[in-house]
Structures are given as structure tokens and as C-alpha cells.
ZAKOLTOR-339878 format. One record per residue: residue number from 0; residue in three letters; x negated, y, z of N, C-alpha, C, O in turn. Coordinates in Angstrom, 2 decimals. Example, Ala and Ser with C-alpha at 12.3 -4.5 7.8 and 13.67 -1.06 7.14 Angstrom:
REM residues 2
[0,"Ala",[-13.19,-5.69,7.80],[-12.30,-4.50,7.80],[-13.20,-3.30,7.80],[-14.24,-3.32,8.46]]
[1,"Ser",[-12.85,-2.25,7.08],[-13.67,-1.06,7.14],[-12.90,0.03,7.87],[-13.41,1.14,8.04]]
***
This chain:
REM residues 51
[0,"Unk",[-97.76,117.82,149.03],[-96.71,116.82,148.89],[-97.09,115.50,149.56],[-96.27,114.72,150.05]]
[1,"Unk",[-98.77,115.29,149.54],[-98.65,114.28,150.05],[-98.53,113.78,151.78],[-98.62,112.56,151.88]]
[2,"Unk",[-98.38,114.37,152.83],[-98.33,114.85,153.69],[-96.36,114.65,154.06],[-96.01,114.04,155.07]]
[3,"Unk",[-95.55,115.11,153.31],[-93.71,114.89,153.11],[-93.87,113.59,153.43],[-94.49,112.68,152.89]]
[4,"Unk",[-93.07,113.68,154.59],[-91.98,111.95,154.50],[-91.39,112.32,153.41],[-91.13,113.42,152.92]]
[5,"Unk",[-91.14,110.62,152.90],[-90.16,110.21,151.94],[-88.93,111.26,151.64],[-88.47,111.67,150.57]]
[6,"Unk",[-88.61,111.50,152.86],[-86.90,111.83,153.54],[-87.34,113.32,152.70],[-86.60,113.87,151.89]]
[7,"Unk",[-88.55,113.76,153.04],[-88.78,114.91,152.81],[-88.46,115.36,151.55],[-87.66,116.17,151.07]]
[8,"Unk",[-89.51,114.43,151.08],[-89.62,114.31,149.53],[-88.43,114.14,148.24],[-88.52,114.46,147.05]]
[9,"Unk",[-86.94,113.31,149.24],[-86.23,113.22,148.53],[-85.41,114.57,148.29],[-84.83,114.98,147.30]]
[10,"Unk",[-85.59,115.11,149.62],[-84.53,116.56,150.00],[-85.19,117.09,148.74],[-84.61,117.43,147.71]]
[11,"Unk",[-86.15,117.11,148.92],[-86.57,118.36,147.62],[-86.22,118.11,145.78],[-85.82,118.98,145.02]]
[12,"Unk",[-86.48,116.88,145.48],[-86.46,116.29,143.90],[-85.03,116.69,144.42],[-84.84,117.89,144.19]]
[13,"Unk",[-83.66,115.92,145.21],[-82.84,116.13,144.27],[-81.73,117.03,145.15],[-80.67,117.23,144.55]]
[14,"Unk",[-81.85,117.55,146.40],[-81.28,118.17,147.23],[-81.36,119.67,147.27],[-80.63,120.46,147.86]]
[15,"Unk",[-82.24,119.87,146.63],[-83.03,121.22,147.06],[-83.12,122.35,146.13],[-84.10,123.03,145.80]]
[16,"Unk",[-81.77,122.41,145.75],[-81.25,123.52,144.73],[-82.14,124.58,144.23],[-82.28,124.77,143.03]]
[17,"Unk",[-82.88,125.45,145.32],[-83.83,126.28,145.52],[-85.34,125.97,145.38],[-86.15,126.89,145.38]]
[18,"Unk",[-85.78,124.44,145.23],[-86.77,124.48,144.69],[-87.71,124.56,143.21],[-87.38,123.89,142.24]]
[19,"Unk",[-88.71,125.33,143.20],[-88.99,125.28,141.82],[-89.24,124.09,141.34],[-89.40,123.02,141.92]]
[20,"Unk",[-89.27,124.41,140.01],[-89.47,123.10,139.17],[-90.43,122.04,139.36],[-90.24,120.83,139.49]]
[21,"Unk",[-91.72,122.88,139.35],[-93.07,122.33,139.69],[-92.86,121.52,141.13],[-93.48,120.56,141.59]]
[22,"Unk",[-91.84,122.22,141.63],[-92.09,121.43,143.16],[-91.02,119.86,143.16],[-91.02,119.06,144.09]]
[23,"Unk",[-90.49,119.78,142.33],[-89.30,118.27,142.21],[-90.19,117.80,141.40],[-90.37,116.61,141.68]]
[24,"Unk",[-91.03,118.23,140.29],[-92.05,117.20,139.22],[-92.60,117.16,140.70],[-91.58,117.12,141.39]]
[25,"Unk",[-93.44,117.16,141.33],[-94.39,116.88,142.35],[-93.72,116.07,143.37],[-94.29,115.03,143.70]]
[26,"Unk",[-92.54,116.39,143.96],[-91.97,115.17,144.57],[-91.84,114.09,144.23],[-92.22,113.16,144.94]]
[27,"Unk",[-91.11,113.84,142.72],[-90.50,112.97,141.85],[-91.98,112.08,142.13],[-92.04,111.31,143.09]]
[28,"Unk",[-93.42,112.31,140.97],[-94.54,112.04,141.18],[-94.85,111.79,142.42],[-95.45,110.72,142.39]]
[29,"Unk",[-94.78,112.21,143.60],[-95.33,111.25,144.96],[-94.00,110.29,144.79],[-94.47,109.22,144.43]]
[30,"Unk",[-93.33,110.23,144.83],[-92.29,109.63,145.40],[-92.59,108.31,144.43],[-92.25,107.19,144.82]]
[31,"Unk",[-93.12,108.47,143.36],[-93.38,107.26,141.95],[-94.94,106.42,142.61],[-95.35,105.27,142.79]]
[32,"Unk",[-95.46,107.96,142.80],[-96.77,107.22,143.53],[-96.64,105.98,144.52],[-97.23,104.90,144.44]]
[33,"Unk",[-95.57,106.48,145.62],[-95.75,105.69,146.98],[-94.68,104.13,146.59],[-94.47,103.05,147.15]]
[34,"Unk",[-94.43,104.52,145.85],[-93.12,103.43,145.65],[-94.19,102.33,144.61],[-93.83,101.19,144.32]]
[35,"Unk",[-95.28,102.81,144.24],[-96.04,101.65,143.18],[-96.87,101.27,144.18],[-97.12,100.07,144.24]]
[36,"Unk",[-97.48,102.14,145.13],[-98.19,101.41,146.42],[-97.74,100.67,146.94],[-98.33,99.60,146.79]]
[37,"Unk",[-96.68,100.62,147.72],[-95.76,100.04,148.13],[-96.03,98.41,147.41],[-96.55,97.44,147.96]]
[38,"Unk",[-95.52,98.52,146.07],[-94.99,97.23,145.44],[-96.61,96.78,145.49],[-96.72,95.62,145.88]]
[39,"Unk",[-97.49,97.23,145.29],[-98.99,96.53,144.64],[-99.11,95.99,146.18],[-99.97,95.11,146.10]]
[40,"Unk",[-98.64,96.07,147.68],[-98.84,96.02,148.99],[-100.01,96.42,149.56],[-100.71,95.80,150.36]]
[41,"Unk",[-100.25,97.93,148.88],[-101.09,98.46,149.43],[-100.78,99.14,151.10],[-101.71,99.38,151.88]]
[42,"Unk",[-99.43,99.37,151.42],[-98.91,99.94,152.56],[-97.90,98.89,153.07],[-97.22,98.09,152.42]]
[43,"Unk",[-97.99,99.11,154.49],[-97.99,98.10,155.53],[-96.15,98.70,155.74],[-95.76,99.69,156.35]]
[44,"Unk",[-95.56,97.93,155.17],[-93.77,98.27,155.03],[-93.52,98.53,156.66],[-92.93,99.53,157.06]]
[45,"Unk",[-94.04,97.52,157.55],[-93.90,97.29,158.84],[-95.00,98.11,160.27],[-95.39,97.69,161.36]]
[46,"Unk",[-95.12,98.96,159.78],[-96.64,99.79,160.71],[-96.11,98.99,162.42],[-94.94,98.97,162.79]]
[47,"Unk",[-97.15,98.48,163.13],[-97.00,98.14,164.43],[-96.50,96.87,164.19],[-96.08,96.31,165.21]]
[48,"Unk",[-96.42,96.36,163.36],[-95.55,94.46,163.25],[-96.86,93.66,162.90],[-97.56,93.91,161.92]]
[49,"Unk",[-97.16,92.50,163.96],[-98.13,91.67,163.92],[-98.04,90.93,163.16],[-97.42,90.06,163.76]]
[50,"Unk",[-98.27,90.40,161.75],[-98.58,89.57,161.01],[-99.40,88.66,160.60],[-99.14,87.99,159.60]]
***
């Protein structure tokens, strides 16, 4: 999971009729993960933008 774009990640939690369960808890969970990185500014919102 950790490896999924976002985009990826969303298809699956809530798009992805056919996925098992285990696999939307595991999206849902990265998707919680990257979004608290995010806020703490551990990841660079802007990759390639000189700051």
C-alpha cells in the first residue's frame, strides 16, 4: 500500500467494489497515515518548488 498514489489509494477504500476488506482497512490507514505526515510537514506538498 505504501508504494499507491493517493489516487490509487482512494480507488480502492471507496471505489473498488471488488476489493477485500483487509485491502480498504489498509488504504483507509495509509491514506490516515500520509494525510498526518502531511499536516506534521513532514512531506514537501510542493516536490521541485524552491523554498
Amino acid at each position: 500500500m505504501r508504494k499507491a498514489s493517493l489516487a490509487e489509494l482512494v480507488v480502492i477504500r471507496y471505489h473498488d467494489d471488488a476489493a477485500r476488506l483487509d485491502d480498504k482497512i489498509g488504504a483507509e490507514a495509509e491514506i490516515i497515515r500520509r494525510q498526518r505526515k502531511e499536516r506534521s510537514g513532514k512531506i514537501d506538498k510542493h516536490p521541485g518548488s524552491k523554498r
